[in-house]
C-alpha positions, 0 to 999 in steps of 0.5 A: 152511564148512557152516552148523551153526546148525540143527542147534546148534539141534535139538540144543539143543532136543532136549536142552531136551526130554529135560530137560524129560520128566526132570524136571530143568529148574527155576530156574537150568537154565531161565535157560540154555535159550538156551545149551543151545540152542546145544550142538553136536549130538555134544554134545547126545547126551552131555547127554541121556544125562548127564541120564537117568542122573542121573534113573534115579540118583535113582530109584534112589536114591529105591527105596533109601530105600523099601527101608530105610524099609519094612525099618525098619518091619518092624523096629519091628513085629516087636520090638512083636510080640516081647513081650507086655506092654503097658506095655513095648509101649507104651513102645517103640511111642512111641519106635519111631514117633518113631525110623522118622520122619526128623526126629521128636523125640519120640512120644505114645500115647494110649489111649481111656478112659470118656466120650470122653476119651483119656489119655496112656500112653507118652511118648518124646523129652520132656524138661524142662518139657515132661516136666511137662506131657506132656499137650500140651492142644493136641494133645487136639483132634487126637488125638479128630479122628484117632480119629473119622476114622481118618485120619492128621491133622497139626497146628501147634503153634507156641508150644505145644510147646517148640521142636516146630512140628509134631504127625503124629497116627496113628490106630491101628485094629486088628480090635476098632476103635480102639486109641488114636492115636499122636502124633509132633512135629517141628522141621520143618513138616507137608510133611516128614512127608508122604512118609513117611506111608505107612510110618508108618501101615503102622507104626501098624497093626502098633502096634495088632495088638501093642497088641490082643495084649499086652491079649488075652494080658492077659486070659488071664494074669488068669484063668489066675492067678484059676484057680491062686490058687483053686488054692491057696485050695482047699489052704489050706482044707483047714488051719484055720491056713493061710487065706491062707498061700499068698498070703502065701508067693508075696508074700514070695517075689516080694519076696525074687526082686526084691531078688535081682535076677532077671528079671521071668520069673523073677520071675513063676515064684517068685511061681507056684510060691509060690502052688502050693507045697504043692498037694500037700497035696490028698493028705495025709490030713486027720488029719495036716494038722490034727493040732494037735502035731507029727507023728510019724517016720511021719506026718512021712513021709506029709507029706514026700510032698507036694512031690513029689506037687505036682510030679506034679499040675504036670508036665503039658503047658502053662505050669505045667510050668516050676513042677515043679523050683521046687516039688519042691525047695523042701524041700532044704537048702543042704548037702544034707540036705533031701528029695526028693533030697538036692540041695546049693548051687548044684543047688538051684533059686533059685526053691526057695531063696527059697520055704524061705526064705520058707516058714520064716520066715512059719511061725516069725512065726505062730501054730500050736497048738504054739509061739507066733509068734517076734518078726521079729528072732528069726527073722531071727536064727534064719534066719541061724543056719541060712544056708549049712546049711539055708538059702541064704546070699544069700536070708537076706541079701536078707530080711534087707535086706527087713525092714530097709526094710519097718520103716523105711517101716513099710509095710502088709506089715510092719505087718501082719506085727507084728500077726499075731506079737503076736495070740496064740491061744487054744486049737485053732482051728476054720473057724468060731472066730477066731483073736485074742483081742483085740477087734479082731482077732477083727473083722478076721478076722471081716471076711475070712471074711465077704469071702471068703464074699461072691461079689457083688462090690458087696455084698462093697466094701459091706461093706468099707466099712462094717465098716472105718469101724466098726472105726477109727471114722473120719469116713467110708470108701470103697473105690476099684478100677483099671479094666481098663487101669489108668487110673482109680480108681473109687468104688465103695462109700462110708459118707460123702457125699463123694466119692460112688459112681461118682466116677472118678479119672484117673491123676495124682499125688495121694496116692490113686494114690501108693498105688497106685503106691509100694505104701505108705500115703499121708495126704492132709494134709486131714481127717486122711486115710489111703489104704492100697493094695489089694494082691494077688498082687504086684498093686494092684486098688484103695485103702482111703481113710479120713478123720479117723483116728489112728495106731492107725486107720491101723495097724488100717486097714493090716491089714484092706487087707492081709488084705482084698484077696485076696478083693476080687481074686477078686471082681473076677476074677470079676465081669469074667469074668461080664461077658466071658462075657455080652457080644457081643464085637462090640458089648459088648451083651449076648450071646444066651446072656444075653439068654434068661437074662434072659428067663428071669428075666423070664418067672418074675417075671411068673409070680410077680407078674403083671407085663408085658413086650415083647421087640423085635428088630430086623434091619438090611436090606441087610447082606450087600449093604453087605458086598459094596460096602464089605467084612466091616470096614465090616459089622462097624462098621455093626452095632457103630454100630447097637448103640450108637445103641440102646444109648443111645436105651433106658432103663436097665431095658432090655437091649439085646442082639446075637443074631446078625449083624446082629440086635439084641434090647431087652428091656423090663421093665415095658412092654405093647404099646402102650408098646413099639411107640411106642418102636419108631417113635420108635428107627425114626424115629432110625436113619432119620434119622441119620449114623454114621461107618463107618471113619472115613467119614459115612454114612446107618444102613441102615434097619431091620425091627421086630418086637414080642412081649409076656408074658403076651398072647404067651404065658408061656413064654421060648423060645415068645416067642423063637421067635415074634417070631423068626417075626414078624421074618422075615415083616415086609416089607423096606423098601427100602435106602438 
């Protein structure tokens, strides 16, 4: 019998072999190498194609879950992308994260606010007590090192969180820099979040694109309905008797479209169309918008041209064209009897049904000329009177229902209505002469025309403030405004010591963001205070808050929040479109465009009163070579860093300012020569001198080159000093890089 011994033996180390290059010994398989070793050769064969079709099944296996893993993400990604609000995009973007893990139980999303801080915005997955104190201090260190890193960074949380042990903090970075951090906690350690953190920062990024999409479509419905509600102001101004009458129409209609339940987009239509109802009264003939009795056959005739004039100007391309059919019904009767076209029941438009609804009865509960304000009750009598003829039976109901809750809270809206009705008028009405007999009334609308005169936004909030403590006479008064982002409310103009300007308010549940919140008056319980909300289009810009008042003060307070707050968001608006259009929208220093208008300003006030002045500018070396070795991001947040650190290393007089890549400019009131260049070597000696992080990773700031020009030894006229210092910069030698 021929000995098989060596060849059980190379066949057993063979197999050993292919294992071993497979990957597939450890533990028990590795107790039994002495066993395998002795496999016959034919069997030695099966065994290794045994064990390389487990391993390409595995692999296999492993290519299967990438696939679902990256088709998950691009999932979640695109359903952030699919909407444009940012409340509903953040929202989803915390549970969308939390779900894509394997074993996350629960997402955070913080958002950077002022100072340094980050404030949570959206949660998903908690519940309890862990609901209540949803800020998770623990966390607060890691989500500032996930930001300043941008890095992913994992955390232990044991004891801190409820039954999770660990925290995955993803940084979320988009073009503008960073957008926030999102955090996700599980039952398990930080190794089982390891493999699947690829997808979750290819997750991140497409978190913050969404993000930077919902604020920039933000900011351009913010001007575009600061562009409509000037729209409509501009048609009420053409009537002594319809300041404000628009607004008050869109704000009905949007109550009366949430009662009925319709969708948030229809919703925002009627509150539009609301707004631009009667822009076709630009049209109309003056004589016969201010005629002060009623219209005759022919004249009424004239003014039935209106809707569909407004229609006209709206039917153009662009987003107000969905407003067309809205506004040229909003004249038709439920049984057909109405004008332009005779429509009847369910052809009329919702949106038109609500704003007939609306239109009539804000004119019977107003004062005109020629009939006297009609209580609410008979009005709504009066409304029902006509529901399923002229109106439409459903709206009446829900206005009624509207009425109804708005009394029993004896909220702002209601308040503000009685008051209207019961402020009699006294003869015709001119732009110059109030309406209301008594005192106080002809104060307050005293006040409103005065605020809606007012473009500066400081000086108007200063007024506020002041004529508002006059009238209830209360202790003291202050006015707080939203931030951008809604996270903060800020002091900005105040008649008492306490709270002082510029004491900020972050997001909690005291009763000055209850007002904001519940749209309804809150009292703080100390001083007698009262905080009414500031509200406008539907939307709250701020608080009225006054302290050591009585019910008559809180009653007079409600009407002037009511009645004021139109003309501080327009204000706002503007103030925040200014301060867009003057900054560089990489570093947030001033622009060039508004670095030569302070220029300007600075050079006529030298002419005027004989003062002084130094313009610096500044170039940072070697930028298109950086570019090149660490990418046009990298660039961008070297010069967004260099800015910054000139930004905080001037006074407060001084305006930095970005001209044009990697050109920094510092106008410096009140400075000669000699001042400024000592301030050059000491920003010099700064930059040379320190770290930045750029995306993320420490490096030294690229060095400099200076330039000086002073007014009046450099001469007195603004785009010659310009230019001249310009010239000096490029002739000043390059020192060399890093």
């Amino acid at each position: 019998m021929p000995d098989m011994t060596g060849e059980q033996a190379g066949a057993g180390l063979l197999i050993v072999a292919g294992l071993v290059a497979l990957g597939i010994v450890s533990g028990l398989a590795a107790r039994l190498i002495p066993a395998i070793v002795a496999v016959p050769a034919g069997a030695a064969a099966i065994l290794l194609l045994a064990a390389r079709g487990i391993a390409q099944s595995r692999a296999a296996a492993a290519r299967a879950v990438e696939v679902r893993s990256i088709r998950a993400v691009f999932a979640a990604g695109g359903n952030l992308l699919g909407t444009l609000d940012e409340t509903r995009v953040l929202r989803h973007a915390a549970e969308a994260g939390a779900r894509l893990s394997a074993h996350a139980g629960a997402g955070l999303l913080y958002l950077p606010e002022e100072g340094g801080r980050f404030a949570l915005r959206a949660a998903w997955g908690l519940d309890g007590p862990m609901r209540e104190q949803a800020e998770l201090p623990a966390l607060a260190p890691t989500v500032a090192e996930a930001a300043t890193t941008r890095k992913t960074v994992m955390v232990s949380l044991q004891g801190t969180a409820g039954a999770y042990r660990t925290g995955c903090l993803l940084p979320l970075h988009g073009k503008s820099g960073l957008v926030g951090v999102l955090a996700l906690l599980s039952q398990k350690p930080a190794s089982a979040f390891r493999p699947e953190i690829p997808a979750l920062e290819y997750y991140a990024a497409h978190t913050a694109l969404a993000i930077g999409n919902s604020r920039l479509y933000g900011q351009v419905q913010e001007m575009f309905i600061s562009s409509i509600t000037a729209l409509a102001a501009a048609v009420d101004a053409k009537d002594a008797y319809t300041h404000g009458h628009s607004e008050d129409i869109a704000d009905l209609a949007t109550m009366i479209a949430r009662e009925l339940q319709l969708s948030p987009q229809d919703v925002e239509k009627v509150r539009l169309a609301g707004l631009l109802h009667d822009v076709g009264k630009i049209g109309i003939p003056d004589a016969i918008l201010r005629k002060p009795g009623r219209l005759d056959p022919a004249e009424r005739a004239v003014m039935m041209t209106h809707v569909t004039l407004g229609a006209s100007i709206l039917d153009k391309p662009g987003p107000l064209r969905d407003l067309v059919a809205i506004v040229r019904h909003h004249h038709e009767h439920y049984d057909g009897h109405g004008y332009p076209n005779g429509l009847r029941g369910s052809e009329i438009p919702i949106g038109s049904a609500i704003l007939a609804v609306a239109e009539a009865f804000d004119a019977m509960t107003s004062q005109r000329a020629y009939h006297a304000a009609r209580p609410v009750d008979a009005a709504l009598e009066e409304l029902q009177g006509h529901a399923g003829t002229q109106f439409h039976p459903q709206v009446v109901d829900a206005l009624a229902r509207i009425v109804a809750r708005e009394r029993d809270t004896g909220s702002p809206w209601f308040l503000a209505l009685e008051t209207r009705i019961n402020t009699p008028v006294t003869g015709s009405v001119t732009r110059n002469q109030a309406p209301a007999a008594s005192e106080d009334a002809a104060m307050v609308w005293q006040l409103t025309q005065q605020l809606r005169e007012t473009g500066d936004l400081a000086q108007l909030l200063t007024m506020l403030a002041a004529t508002t403590a006059k009238l209830i006479s209360c202790a003291g008064c202050a006015v707080l405004l939203l931030d951008e982002r809604g996270s903060t409310l800020s002091v900005e103009a105040t008649t008492s010591a306490e709270p002082a300007p510029g004491t900020v308010f972050p997001r909690s549940r005291s009763p000055l963001w209850q007002a904001v919140e519940q749209r309804a008056i809150q009292r703080t319980g100390e001083h007698s205070g009262v905080v009414v909300p500031l509200v406008a289009g539907g939307q709250a810009v701020g608080v009225l808050q006054a302290e050591e008042i009585d019910r008559q003060g809180e009653r007079l307070l409600a009407i002037i929040a009511e009645t004021a707050a139109p003309a501080v968001q327009a204000a706002l608006l503007r103030a925040r479109a200014e301060r867009s259009a003057a900054a560089d929208e990489l570093t947030g220093l001033l622009n060039r465009r508004s670095l030569v208008a302070h220029l300007h300003q600075e050079v006529a006030r030298q002419k005027r009163y004989g003062t002084r002045f130094a313009l610096v500018l500044t170039d940072i070396i070697g930028l298109a070579a950086f570019n090149a070795q660490h990418g046009y991001d990298a660039g961008d947040d070297l010069i967004r860093r260099t800015g910054e650190l000139l930004a905080a290393n001037v006074r407060q007089v001084d305006f930095p300012a970005r001209l044009v890549g990697g050109t920094l400019a510092l106008l410096m009131p009140e400075v000669d020569r000699v001042e400024a260049e000592r301030a050059v070597r000491r920003l010099q000696a700064m930059v040379n001198e320190r770290e930045v992080t750029i995306l993320g990773r420490f490096m030294r700031a690229q060095p400099l080159r200076w330039a000086v020009a002073c007014c009046p030894e450099d001469g007195t006229d603004a785009d010659l000093l310009l230019a001249t210092i310009e010239r000096r910069l490029q002739a000043e030698p390059e020192p060399s890089p890093h």
